[in-house]
PLY file of the C-alpha trace (Angstrom):
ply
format ascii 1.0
element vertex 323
property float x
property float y
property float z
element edge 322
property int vertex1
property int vertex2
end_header
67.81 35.18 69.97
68.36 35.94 73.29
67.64 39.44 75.24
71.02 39.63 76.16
71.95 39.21 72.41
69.32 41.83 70.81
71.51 45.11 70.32
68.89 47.39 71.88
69.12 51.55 70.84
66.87 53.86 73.41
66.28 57.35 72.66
64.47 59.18 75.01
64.63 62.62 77.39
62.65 63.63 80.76
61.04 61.74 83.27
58.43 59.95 81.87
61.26 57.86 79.34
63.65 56.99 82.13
61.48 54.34 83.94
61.29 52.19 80.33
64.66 52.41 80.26
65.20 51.59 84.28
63.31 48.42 83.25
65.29 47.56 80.46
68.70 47.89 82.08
67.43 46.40 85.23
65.82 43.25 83.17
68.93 42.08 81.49
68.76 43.21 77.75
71.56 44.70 76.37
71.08 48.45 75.77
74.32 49.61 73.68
73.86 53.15 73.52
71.46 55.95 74.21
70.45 59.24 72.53
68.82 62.47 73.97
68.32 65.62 73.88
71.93 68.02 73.95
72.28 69.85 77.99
70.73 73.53 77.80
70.89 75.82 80.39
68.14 76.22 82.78
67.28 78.38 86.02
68.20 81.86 86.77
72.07 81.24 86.92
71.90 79.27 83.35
73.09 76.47 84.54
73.55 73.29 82.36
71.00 70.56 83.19
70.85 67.29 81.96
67.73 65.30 80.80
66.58 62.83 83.08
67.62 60.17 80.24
70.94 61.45 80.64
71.67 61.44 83.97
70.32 57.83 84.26
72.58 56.74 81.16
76.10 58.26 82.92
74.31 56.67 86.22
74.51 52.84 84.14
77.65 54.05 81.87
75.92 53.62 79.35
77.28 54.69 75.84
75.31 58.29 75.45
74.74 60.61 72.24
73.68 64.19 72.19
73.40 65.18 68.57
71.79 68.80 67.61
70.48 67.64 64.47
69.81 64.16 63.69
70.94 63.74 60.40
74.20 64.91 60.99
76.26 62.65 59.11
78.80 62.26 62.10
75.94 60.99 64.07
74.36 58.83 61.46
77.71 57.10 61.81
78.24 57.00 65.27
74.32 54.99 64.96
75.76 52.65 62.68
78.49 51.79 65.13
76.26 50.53 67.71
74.58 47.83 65.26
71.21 48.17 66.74
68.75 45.24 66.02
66.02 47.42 67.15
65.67 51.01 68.53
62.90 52.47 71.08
61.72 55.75 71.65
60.00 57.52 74.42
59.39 61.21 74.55
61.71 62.11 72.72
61.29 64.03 68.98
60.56 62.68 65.40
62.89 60.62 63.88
64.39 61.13 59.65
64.13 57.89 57.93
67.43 57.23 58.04
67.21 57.07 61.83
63.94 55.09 62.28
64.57 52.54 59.09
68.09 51.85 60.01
67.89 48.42 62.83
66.83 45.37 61.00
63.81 44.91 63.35
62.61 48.55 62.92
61.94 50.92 65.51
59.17 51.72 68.17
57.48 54.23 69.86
56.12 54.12 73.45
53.23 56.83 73.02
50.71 58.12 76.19
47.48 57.99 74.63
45.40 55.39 72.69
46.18 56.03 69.30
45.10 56.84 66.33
43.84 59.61 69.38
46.07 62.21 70.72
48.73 62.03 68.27
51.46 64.65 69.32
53.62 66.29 71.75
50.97 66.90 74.86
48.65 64.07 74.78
48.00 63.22 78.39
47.57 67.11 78.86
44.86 67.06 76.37
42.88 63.69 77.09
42.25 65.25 80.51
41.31 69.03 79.34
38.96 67.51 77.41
37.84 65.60 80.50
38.11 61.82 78.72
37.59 59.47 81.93
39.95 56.83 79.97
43.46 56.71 78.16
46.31 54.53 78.07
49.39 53.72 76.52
50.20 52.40 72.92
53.51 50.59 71.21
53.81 51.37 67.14
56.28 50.88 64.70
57.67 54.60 63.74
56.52 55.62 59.72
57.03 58.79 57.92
53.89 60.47 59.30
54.26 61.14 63.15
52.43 58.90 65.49
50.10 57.63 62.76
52.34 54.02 62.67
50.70 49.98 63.06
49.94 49.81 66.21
52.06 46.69 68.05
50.19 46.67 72.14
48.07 48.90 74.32
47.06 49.36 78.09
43.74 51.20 78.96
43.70 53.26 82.00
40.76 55.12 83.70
41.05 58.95 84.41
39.18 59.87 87.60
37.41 63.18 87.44
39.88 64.09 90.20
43.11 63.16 88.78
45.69 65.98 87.03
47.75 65.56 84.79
50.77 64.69 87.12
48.76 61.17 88.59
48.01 60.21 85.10
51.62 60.91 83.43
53.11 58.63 86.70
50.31 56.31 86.36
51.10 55.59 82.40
54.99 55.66 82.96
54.69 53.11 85.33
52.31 50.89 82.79
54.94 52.31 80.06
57.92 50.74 80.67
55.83 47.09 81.50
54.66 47.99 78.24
57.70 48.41 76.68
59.45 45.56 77.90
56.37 43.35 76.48
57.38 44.77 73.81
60.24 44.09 73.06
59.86 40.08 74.05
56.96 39.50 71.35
59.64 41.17 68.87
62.14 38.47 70.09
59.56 35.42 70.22
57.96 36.40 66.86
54.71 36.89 68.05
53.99 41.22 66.86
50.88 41.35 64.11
51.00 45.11 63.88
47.63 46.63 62.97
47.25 49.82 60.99
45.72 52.61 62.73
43.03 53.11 59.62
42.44 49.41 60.09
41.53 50.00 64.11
38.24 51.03 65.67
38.13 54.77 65.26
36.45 57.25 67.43
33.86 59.38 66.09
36.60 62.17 66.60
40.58 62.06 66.46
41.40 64.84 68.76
45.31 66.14 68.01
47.70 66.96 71.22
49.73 69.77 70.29
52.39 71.27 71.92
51.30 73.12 74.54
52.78 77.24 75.00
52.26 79.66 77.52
49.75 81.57 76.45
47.39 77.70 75.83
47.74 77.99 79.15
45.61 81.27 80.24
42.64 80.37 81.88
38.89 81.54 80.28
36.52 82.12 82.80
33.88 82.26 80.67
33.53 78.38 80.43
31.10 76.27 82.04
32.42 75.00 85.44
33.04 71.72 84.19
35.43 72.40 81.13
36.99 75.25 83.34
37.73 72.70 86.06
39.02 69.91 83.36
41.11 72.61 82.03
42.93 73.53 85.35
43.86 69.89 86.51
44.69 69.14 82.55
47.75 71.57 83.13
48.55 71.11 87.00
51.04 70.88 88.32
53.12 71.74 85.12
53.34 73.80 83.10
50.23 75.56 85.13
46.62 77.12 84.10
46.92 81.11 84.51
45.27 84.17 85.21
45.83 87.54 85.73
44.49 89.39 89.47
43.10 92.82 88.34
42.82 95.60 91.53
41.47 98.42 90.22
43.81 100.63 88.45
46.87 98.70 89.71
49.05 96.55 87.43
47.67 92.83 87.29
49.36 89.83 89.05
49.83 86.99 87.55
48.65 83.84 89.31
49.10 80.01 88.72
46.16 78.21 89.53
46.83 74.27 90.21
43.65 73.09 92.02
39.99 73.75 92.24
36.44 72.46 92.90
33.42 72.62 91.68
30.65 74.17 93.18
27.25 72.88 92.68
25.55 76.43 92.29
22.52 77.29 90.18
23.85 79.80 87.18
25.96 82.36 88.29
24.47 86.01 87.88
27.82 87.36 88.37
30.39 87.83 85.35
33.17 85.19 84.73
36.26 86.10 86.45
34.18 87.63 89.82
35.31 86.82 93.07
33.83 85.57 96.22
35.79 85.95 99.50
35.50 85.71 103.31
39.28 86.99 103.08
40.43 83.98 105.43
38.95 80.79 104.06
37.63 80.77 100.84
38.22 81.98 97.24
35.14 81.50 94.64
35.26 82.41 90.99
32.47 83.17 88.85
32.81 81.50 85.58
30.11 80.78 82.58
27.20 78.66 84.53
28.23 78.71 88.01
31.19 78.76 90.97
34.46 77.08 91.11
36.25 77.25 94.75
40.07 77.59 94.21
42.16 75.56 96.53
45.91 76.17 95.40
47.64 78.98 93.74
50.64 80.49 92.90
51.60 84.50 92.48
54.63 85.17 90.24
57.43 84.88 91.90
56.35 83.29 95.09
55.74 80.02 96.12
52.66 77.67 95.78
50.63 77.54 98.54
46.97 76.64 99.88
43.99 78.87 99.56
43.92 79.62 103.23
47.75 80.10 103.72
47.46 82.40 100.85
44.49 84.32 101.75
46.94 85.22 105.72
49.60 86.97 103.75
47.51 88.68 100.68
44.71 90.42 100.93
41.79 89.72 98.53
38.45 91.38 97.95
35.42 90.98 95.85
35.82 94.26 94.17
38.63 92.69 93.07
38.23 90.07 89.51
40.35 87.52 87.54
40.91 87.43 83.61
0 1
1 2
2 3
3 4
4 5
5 6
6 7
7 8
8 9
9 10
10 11
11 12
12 13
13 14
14 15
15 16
16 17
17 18
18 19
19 20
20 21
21 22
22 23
23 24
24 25
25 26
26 27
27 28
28 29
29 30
30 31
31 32
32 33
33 34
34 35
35 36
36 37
37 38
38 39
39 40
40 41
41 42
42 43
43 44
44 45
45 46
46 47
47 48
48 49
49 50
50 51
51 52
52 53
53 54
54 55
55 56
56 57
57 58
58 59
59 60
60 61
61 62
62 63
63 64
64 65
65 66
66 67
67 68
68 69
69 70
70 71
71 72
72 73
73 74
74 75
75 76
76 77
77 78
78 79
79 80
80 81
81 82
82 83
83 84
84 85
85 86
86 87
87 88
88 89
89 90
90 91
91 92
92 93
93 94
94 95
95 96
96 97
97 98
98 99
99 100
100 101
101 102
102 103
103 104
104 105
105 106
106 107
107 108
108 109
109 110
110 111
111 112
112 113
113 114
114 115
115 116
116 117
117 118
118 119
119 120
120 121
121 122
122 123
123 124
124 125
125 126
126 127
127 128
128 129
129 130
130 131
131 132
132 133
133 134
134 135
135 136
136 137
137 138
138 139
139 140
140 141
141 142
142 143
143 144
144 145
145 146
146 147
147 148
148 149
149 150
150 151
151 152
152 153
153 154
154 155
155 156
156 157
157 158
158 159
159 160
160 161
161 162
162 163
163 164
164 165
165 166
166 167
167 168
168 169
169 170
170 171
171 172
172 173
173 174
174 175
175 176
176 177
177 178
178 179
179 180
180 181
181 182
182 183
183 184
184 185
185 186
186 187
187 188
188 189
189 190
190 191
191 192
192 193
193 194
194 195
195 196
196 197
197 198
198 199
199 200
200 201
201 202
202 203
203 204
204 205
205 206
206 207
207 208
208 209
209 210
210 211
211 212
212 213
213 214
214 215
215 216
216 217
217 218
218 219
219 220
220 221
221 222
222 223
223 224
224 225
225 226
226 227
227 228
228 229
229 230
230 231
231 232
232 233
233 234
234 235
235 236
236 237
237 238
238 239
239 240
240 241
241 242
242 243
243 244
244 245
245 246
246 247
247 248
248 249
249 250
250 251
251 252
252 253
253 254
254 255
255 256
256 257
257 258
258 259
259 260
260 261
261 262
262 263
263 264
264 265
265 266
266 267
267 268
268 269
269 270
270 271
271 272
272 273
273 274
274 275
275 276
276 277
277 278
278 279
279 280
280 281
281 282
282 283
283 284
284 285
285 286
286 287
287 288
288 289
289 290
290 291
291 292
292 293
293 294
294 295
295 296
296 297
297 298
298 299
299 300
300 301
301 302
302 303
303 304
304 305
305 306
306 307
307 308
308 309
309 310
310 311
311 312
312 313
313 314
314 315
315 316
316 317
317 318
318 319
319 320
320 321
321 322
């Protein structure tokens, strides 16, 4: 069979699924129909946004679903329309059976970590809060358990002690949709020998990814400076390690933190969440076993800016202390 012949179904939602898609539409194969998320408003004015799936689909007119539950019947249908030979998903949300089983090739799953590790919604968050210094990309055939199906390709990738989360997610989108488009062309030339995950080399620990919620996101200064640091650049730029600015008897501020350093100090005497400040240049925190120097923040409601921009239009002092 030729690409141009395989019926191809794509399900996917933000950013990270539209360049697999970009490089199936712009190789040739014949994509008959994608699914994602339904709009929802966004913003202060509750606006309706679309996913970044969507907007690329109307972009290629392609044929475009939006169910609110998938095993509506009307959408089960409207599946069976298309014919797909095979479906592929990417960041998207788990599939019934009668989704997943219904193309006579199966479906797969274009997953950011190196399963059977990470399985879940935040993986590439996670590998880097736990300060891993390599992850990657992995294609499976979907099963009734999530992420634990036989595993068709992977890439490896290092993570450099400097990266966030934002340069590995574009570095393994990139890698993701070469990925997928491999892919798919062993499917067509016959040449997939799925493994099972239990069958694979496992690491002495799986470590899950779950979804990630606000308050996952508060920041615990009583960690050592290298977990503390890990944890910062795991969430940076979105959806943001936080903190709260305590002055005394005023009302805390709330504060984004997106980048920091570590400072090679001996133990810090001071308690976690103490400041260090020459009001102009510099902003140390205390945390468990030493210093880290932040270098970009955010207060609510304001815009993100550099330490030293900051420190010209808000006045900190070491009486004051984050928590």
């Amino acid at each position: 069979m030729e690409k141009k012949d395989l019926r191809i179904v794509y399900m996917g939602t933000p950013d990270f699924a539209v360049e697999s898609l970009r490089c199936l539409v712009e190789g040739g194969y014949n994509v008959v129909g994608v699914i994602t998320m339904p709009d929802k408003p966004a913003g202060r004015g509750h606006k309706i946004q679309y996913s970044p799936v969507k907007q690329y689909a109307l972009e290629q007119n392609l044929p475009l679903l939006q169910p609110e539950k998938l095993k509506e019947e009307s959408f089960i249908e409207a599946l069976r329309e298309w014919k797909a030979d095979l479906q592929i998903v990417v960041a998207f949300r788990m599939l019934p059976e009668v989704v997943w089983a219904m193309p006579r090739l199966g479906t797969f799953n274009l997953h950011a970590s190196l399963l059977p590790q990470y399985r879940g919604a935040a993986p590439i968050n996670w590998a880097v809060i736990n300060g891993d210094t390599e992850t990657g990309i992995t294609t499976f055939f979907l099963q009734q358990e999530i992420d634990t199906g036989r595993v068709i390709q992977q890439v490896h990738i290092p993570i450099a002690d400097t990266d966030n989360v934002e340069v590995v997610h574009d570095k393994l989108m990139i890698l993701g949709g070469k990925l997928v488009i491999e892919t798919v062309d062993a499917i067509l030339e016959n040449r997939v020998k799925p493994i099972p995950q239990e069958e694979m080399a496992q690491p002495t620990e799986l470590r899950p990814a779950p979804k990630i919620f606000k308050e996952t996101c508060r920041i615990n200064w009583s960690g050592n400076v290298k977990s503390t640091y890990n944890f910062i650049r795991g969430l940076s730029p979105y959806p943001a390690a936080w903190t709260e600015l305590h002055n005394g008897e005023e009302a805390p501020l709330a504060m984004k933190v997106f980048e920091t350093e570590k400072i090679e100090k001996t133990a810090a005497a001071a308690t976690p969440g103490t400041i260090e400040t020459d009001g102009k240049t510099y902003l140390h925190v205390a945390v468990g076993n030493g210093f880290l120097s932040i270098k970009s923040l955010q207060l609510a409601g304001k815009k993100r800016l550099a330490i030293d921009e900051f420190l010209r239009g808000f006045k900190i002092t070491n009486e004051m202390r984050l928590q």
